[in-house]
Structures are given as structure tokens and as C-alpha cells.
C-alpha positions in Angstrom: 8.4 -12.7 -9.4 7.2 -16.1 -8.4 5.0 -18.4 -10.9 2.4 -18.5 -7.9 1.9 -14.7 -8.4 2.2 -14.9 -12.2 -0.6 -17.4 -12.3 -2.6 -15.4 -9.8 -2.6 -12.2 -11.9 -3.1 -14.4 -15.3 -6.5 -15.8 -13.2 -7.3 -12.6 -12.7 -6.8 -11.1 -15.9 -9.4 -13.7 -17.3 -11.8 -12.8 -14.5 -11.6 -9.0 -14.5 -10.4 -8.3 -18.2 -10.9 -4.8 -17.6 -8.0 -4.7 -15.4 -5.9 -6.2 -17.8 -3.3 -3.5 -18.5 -3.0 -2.5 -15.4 -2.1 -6.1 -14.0 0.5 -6.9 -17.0 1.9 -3.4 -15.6 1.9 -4.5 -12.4 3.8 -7.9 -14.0 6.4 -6.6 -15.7 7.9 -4.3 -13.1 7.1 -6.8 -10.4 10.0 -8.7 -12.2 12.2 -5.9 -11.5 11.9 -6.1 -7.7 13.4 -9.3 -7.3 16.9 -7.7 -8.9 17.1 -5.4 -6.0 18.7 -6.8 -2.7 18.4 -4.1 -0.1 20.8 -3.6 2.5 19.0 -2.7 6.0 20.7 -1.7 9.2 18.3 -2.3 12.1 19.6 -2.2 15.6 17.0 -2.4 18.4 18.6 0.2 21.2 16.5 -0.3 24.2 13.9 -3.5 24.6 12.7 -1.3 27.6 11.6 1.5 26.0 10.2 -0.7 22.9 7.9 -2.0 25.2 7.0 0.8 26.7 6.0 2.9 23.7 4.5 0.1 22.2 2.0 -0.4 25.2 1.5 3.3 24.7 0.2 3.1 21.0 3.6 4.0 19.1 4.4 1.8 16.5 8.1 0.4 16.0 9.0 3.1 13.2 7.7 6.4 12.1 7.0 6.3 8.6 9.8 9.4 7.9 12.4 7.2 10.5 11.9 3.9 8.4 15.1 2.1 8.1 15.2 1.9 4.5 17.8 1.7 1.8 17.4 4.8 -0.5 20.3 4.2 -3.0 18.9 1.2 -3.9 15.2 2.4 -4.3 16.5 5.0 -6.1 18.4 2.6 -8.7 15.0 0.9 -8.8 13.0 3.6 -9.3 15.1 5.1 -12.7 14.8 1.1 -13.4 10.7 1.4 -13.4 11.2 4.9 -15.1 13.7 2.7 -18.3 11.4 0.1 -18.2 8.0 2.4 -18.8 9.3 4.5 -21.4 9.9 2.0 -23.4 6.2 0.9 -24.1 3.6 2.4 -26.2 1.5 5.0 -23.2 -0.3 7.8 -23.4 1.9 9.1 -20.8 5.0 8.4 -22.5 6.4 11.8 -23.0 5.8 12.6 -19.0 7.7 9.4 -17.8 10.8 10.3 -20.4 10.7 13.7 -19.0 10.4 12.4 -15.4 13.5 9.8 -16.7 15.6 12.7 -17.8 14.9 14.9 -14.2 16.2 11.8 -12.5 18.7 11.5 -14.5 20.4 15.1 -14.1 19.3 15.5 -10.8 20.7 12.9 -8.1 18.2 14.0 -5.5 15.5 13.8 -7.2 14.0 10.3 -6.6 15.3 11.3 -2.5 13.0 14.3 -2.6 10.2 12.3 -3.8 10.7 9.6 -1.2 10.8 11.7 1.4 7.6 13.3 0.6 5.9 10.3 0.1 6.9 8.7 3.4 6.2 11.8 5.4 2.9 11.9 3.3 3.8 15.6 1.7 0.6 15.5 -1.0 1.7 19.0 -1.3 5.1 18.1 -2.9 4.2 15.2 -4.2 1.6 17.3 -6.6 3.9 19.8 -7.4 7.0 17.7 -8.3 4.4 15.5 -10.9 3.2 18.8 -11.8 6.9 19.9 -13.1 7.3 16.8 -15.2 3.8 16.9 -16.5 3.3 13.3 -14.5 0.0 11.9 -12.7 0.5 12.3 -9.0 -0.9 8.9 -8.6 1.8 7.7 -11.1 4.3 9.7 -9.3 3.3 8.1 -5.8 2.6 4.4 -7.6 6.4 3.9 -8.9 8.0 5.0 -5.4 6.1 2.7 -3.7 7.3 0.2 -5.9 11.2 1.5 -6.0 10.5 1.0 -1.8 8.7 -2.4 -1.6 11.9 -4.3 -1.6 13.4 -2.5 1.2 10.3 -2.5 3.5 9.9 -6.6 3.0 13.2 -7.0 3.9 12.8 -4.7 6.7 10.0 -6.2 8.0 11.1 -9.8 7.7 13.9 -8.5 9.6 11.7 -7.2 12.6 9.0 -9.2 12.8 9.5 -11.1 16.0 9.9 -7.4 17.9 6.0 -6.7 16.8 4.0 -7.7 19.8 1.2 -8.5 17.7 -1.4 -10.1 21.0 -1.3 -6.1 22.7 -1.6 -3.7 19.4 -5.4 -2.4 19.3 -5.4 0.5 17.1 -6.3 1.1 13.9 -2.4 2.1 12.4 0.4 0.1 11.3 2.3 -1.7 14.5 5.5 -1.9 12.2 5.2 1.9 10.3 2.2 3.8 11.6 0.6 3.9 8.5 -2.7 3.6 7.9 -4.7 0.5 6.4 -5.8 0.5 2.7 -7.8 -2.8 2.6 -8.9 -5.2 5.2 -10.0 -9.0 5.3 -12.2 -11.5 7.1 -10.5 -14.7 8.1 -11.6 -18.3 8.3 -13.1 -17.6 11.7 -14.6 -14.1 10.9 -11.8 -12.3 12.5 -11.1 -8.5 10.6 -7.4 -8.1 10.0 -5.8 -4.8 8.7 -3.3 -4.3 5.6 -0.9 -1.7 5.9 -1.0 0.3 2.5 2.7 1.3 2.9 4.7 -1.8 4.5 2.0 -4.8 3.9 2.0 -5.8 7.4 -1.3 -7.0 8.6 -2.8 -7.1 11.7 -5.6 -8.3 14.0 -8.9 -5.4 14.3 -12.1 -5.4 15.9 -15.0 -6.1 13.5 -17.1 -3.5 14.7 -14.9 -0.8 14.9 -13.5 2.0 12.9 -10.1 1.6 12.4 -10.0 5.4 11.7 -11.7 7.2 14.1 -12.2 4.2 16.5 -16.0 4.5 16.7 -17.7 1.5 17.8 -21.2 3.0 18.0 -23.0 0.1 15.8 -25.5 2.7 14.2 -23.1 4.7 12.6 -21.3 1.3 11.1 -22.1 -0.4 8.0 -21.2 -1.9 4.8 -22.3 -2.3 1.5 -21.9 -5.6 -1.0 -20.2 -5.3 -4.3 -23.2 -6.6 -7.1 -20.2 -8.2 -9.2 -18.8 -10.7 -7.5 -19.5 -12.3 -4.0 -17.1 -11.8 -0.9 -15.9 -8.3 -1.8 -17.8 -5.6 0.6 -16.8 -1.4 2.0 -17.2 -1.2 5.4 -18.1 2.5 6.2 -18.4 4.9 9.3 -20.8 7.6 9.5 -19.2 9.7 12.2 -15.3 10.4 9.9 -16.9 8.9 6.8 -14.6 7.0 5.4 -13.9 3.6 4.7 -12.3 0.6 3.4 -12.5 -2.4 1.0 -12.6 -5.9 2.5 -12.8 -9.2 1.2 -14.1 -12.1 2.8 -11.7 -14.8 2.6 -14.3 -17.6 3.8 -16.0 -17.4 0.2 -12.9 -15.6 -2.3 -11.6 -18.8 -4.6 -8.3 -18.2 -4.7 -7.7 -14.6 -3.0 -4.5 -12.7 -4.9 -2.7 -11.0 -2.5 -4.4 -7.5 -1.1 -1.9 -5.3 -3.3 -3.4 -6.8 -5.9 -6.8 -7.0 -4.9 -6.8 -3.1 -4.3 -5.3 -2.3 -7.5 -8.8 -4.2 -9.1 -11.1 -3.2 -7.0 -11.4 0.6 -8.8 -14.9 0.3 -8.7 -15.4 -0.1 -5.5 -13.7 3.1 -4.6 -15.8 4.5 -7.0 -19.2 3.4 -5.2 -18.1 4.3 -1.7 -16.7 7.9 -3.3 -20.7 8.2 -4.8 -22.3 7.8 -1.7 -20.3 10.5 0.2 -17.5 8.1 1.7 -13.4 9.5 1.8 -10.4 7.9 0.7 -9.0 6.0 3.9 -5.8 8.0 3.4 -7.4 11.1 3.4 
């Protein structure tokens, strides 16, 4: 991890103490990612046809066709599980038990990946279920056992995303969906992919959802704790997503951190009737 990131999360550790435990987490297995060097095999097959599903709306990869390297999120993944179990948490007893599941079962950690990247909630609940484990827990250490393998990926294909002709509201690199968004210096709205972290340019007034643009049934509201954090919603799929406005933040952590602190935001949008922008 480097000491820009460490001194971003101690920052915001004094700002938002109530997030504390859940940043040092965050810390400590951060450290671990920078062991794992993935191996990726990416070979572009046809520039034509690139283009030409590109200009149709279909992003580089498929989320279930991602070019990733499983062995070595796996190895990371019982790495997280080592680490975890040996702290003092309440959940202790369900991370040993999901620690010895890996452990005897090889294909464990590949069943869990695979329902996570084909979004399988269904699986995904029931294999948390089995070893007494939050989903959310479940879902929050595979994406960390993958995060190495999708930055490397997408360092490695960056220059084939034609990011000046990609309008919709998905992932151009993975298809996925956004889980935070951010105004630039200029005003501009840019997307974050929750899975990969690519981001990408979006209309301001537009629902990168459900693509309504009917300014009526757009809004936002302000977070009352601290200036430059907002949820733009949309009244016709009613969902909606966090964004920060960069022109204000001091010192903006990067947006996997910022949603992990921004709990309470998710919680107002929930109370006034808003979905999950995964859901």
C-alpha cells in the first residue's frame, strides 16, 4: 500500500472516527494486495469487431468473461481469510469456519468468484449462509482477492477503451454498473465502476440507470455533515447514487474509499424510498 493512501485513510480516520475500524480493515488487507502479482492473458482477436460492438453499446468484457487470474485471487482470498481470523471480531468463529471450507474444498473460493462476477445474489447468500458468514462479508473479501487482477487487467487494456464514443450508463471495460459518481473541476459527472474502478465520462442530467433525462423526475439531495457529498436520485427506477463534488472535497480519498464511509448516505437515500444502484 502506498504512504499516499496510508495517509489518506489516517486523515480520514480523524475526520470520520466512526469509520475507524472499518478503515484500519480496509488498511491492513490493502497491504496484502501488493504481494499478489497477477498473471493476465489478454489477446485482442479482431479490432473490427471491437469497434463494432463497442459503437453498439457492448463493453470490452462481460463481467463472467473477465480475463482474470483465479489461482492467484484464490491464494489471496484464504490470505484475507488467515489474516481476519486472527483479530479479536464478533465474526470470528464464521471467518475460521469459512477458512477451514477453503481450506478442504479447492473450489470453493472458484464457486464464490463465479457467482459474484455473474452477480448470483442467490449463491452468494446461500454459500455465507453455510459458513454462518455475512453475505456482504462474503462479497467484500472477493472483491478484494480480485482487485489485483482487474488493475492489472485494466492497465493492460486501457488504450483499447474508446472512451470519446461510450454514452451509457455501464462499465466500457466490464459492464458493470456504477457505485459512486463525481463532479470534476469543470462540473463534468464521471462514473466509477463498483467492480473494475474504471471511470468514465456521463451526462449530468441523466440517469445512468434507466437513462431518463426527463429533468422533473431528477434530483438530489445534500448530505447535512459535510459539504461536497450529495445522492443524485431518479424518480422513474428510483435509485441512485452517491457523488462527491470534487471542486469543494479537500483532499478527496479515492471513491473505494469514499463509498466504504459514506454508510450514511445509503442510509438517507434507503429512508426516502431510493434502491441500492446494484439492485
Amino acid at each position: 500500500m502506498s504512504d499516499e493512501l496510508s495517509d489518506q485513510i489516517d486523515r480520514l480516520i480523524q475526520k470520520r472516527p466512526i469509520y475507524k475500524n472499518a478503515l484500519s480493515i480496509y488498511r491492513d488487507l490493502m497491504s496484502f494486495l501488493r504481494e499478489i502479482e497477477p498473471e493476465i492473458q489478454y489477446v485482442m482477436k479482431d479490432e473490427v469487431v471491437h469497434d463494432i460492438k463497442v459503437k453498439e453499446g457492448f463493453p470490452l468484457f462481460s463481467r463472467e468473461d473477465l480475463p482474470l487470474d483465479l489461482k492467484a485471487a484464490s491464494s489471496l482470498f484464504k490470505r484475507l481469510l488467515e489474516h481476519l481470523t486472527s483479530k479479536k471480531r464478533k465474526d470470528k468463529e464464521a471467518l475460521e469456519k469459512t477458512l477451514d471450507r477453503v481450506r478442504t474444498d479447492s473450489n470453493w473460493v472458484k464457486s464464490v468468484i463465479t457467482a459474484f462476477l455473474t452477480n448470483d445474489e442467490t449463491t452468494i447468500v446461500k454459500m455465507a449462509e453455510k459458513v454462518d458468514l455475512e453475505p456482504m462479508v462474503l462479497k467484500f473479501l472477493t472483491h478484494m482477492a480480485l482487485r489485483p487482477s482487474l488493475n492489472t487487467l485494466k492497465e493492460s487494456v486501457i488504450e483499447k477503451i474508446q472512451k470519446d464514443s461510450w454514452n451509457y450508463g455501464y462499465c466500457p471495460l466490464c459492464g458493470s454498473s456504477p457505485d459512486m459518481a463525481y463532479l470534476g473541476e469543470e462540473g463534468k459527472r464521471f462514473l466509477h465502476c463498483e467492480l473494475c474502478g474504471y471511470e468514465w465520462y456521463y451526462p449530468r442530467l441523466k440517469c445512468p440507470f434507466c437513462e431518463n433525462d426527463e429533468p422533473k423526475k431528477l434530483g438530489y439531495f445534500e448530505s447535512e455533515e459535510e459539504e461536497g457529498f450529495r445522492v443524485d436520485f431518479c424518480k422513474k427506477c428510483n435509485r441512485y447514487i452517491k457523488t462527491l463534488d470534487m471542486r469543494v472535497i479537500e483532499a478527496p480519498a479515492p471513491l473505494e474509499l469514499e463509498n466504504l464511509i459514506t454508510l450514511h448516505l445509503d442510509m438517507l437515500a434507503h429512508d426516502q424510498g431510493f434502491k441500492n444502484p446494484q439492485s
